[in-house]
C-alpha positions as CSV (number, residue, x, y, z in Angstrom):
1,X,-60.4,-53.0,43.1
2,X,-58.8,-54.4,46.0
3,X,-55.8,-55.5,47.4
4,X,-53.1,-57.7,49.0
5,X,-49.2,-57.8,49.6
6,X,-47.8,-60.9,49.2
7,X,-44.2,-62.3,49.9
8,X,-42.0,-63.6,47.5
9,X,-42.3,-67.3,46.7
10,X,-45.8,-67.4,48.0
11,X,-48.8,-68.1,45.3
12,X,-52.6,-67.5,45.2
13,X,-54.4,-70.7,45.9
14,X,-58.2,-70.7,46.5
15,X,-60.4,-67.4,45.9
16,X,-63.5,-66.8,47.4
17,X,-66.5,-64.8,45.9
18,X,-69.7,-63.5,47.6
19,X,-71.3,-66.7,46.6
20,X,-68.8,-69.2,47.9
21,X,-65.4,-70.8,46.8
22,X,-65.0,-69.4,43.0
23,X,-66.0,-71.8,40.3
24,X,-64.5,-71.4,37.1
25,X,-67.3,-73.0,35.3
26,X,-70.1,-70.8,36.9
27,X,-68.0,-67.5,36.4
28,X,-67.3,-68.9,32.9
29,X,-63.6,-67.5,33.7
30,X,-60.4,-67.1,36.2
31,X,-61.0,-64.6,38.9
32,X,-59.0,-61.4,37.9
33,X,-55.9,-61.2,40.3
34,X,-52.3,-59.6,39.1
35,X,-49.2,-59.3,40.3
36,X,-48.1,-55.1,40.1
37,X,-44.8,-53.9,39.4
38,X,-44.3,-52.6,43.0
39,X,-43.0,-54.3,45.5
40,X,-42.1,-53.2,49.4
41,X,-38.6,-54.4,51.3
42,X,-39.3,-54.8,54.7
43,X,-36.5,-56.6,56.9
44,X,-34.9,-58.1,53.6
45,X,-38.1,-59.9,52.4
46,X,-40.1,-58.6,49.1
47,X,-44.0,-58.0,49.4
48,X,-45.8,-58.2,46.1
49,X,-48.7,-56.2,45.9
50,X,-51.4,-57.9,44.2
51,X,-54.9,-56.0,42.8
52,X,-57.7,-58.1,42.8
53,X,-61.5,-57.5,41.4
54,X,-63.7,-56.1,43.9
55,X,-66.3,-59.2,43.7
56,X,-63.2,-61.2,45.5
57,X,-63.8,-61.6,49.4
58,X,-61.3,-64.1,50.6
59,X,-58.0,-65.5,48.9
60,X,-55.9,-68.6,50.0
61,X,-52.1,-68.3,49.9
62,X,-49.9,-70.9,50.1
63,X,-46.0,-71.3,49.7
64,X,-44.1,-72.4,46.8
65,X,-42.1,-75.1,46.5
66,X,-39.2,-72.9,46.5
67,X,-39.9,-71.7,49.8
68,X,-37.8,-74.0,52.3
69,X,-37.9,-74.3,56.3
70,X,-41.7,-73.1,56.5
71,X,-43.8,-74.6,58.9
72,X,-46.8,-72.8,57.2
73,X,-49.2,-74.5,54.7
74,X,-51.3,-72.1,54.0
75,X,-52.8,-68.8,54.9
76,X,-56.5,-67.0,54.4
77,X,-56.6,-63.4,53.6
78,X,-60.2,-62.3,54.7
79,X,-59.2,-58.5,55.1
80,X,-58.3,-57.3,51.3
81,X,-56.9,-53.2,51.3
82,X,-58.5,-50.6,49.5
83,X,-56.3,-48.3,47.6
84,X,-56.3,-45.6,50.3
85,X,-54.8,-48.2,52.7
86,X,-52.2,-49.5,50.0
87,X,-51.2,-46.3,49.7
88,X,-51.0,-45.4,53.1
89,X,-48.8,-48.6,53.6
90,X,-46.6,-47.5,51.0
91,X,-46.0,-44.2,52.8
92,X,-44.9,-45.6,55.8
93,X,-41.3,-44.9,57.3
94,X,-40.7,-48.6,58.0
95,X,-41.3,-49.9,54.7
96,X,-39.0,-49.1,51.1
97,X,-41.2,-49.2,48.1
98,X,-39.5,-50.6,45.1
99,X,-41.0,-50.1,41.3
100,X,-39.8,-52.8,38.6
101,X,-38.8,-51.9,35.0
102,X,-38.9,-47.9,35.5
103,X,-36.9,-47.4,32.5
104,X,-39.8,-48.7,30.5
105,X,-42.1,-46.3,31.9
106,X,-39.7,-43.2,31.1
107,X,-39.2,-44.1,27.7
């Protein structure tokens, strides 16, 4: 797997595979990409992290709608993290981490 943080009120657009831009009809399917339960806080904006099949290469992300007084259409993540990285981000001092719905994991 592989992974990306992603602000909040920001969407995947385009995915890229090691065959070119992803083609529902050749893959037969959607490219596997979730949103986690975890999120950082860093300088009062949320960063969603996002796990992504390992086949992905490259993912467009673009704002919403909801996002006002961006000058920024879109953006190309070409460096995805490995889980060692994501962790290591997690860890450090300048970053909170925040986990969603923990009293469902508890119960």
């Amino acid at each position: 797997m592989k992974y990306f943080f992603l602000s909040e009120g920001w969407t995947v657009g385009r995915v890229w595979a090691s065959e070119g831009l992803w083609q529902i009809t050749a893959w037969r399917r959607q490219p596997d990409i979730q949103r986690m339960n975890i999120c950082l806080v860093e300088k009062n904006e949320l960063l969603w992290l996002y796990r992504v099949e390992e086949v992905i290469l490259t993912v467009e992300v673009k704002p919403t709608s909801a996002v006002v007084n961006t000058t920024i259409g879109q953006v190309v993540l070409k460096r995805l993290m490995s889980a060692e990285q994501v962790i290591e981000r997690l860890g450090t001092a300048e970053a909170k981490c925040q986990l969603q719905n923990l009293e469902t994991v508890f119960q």
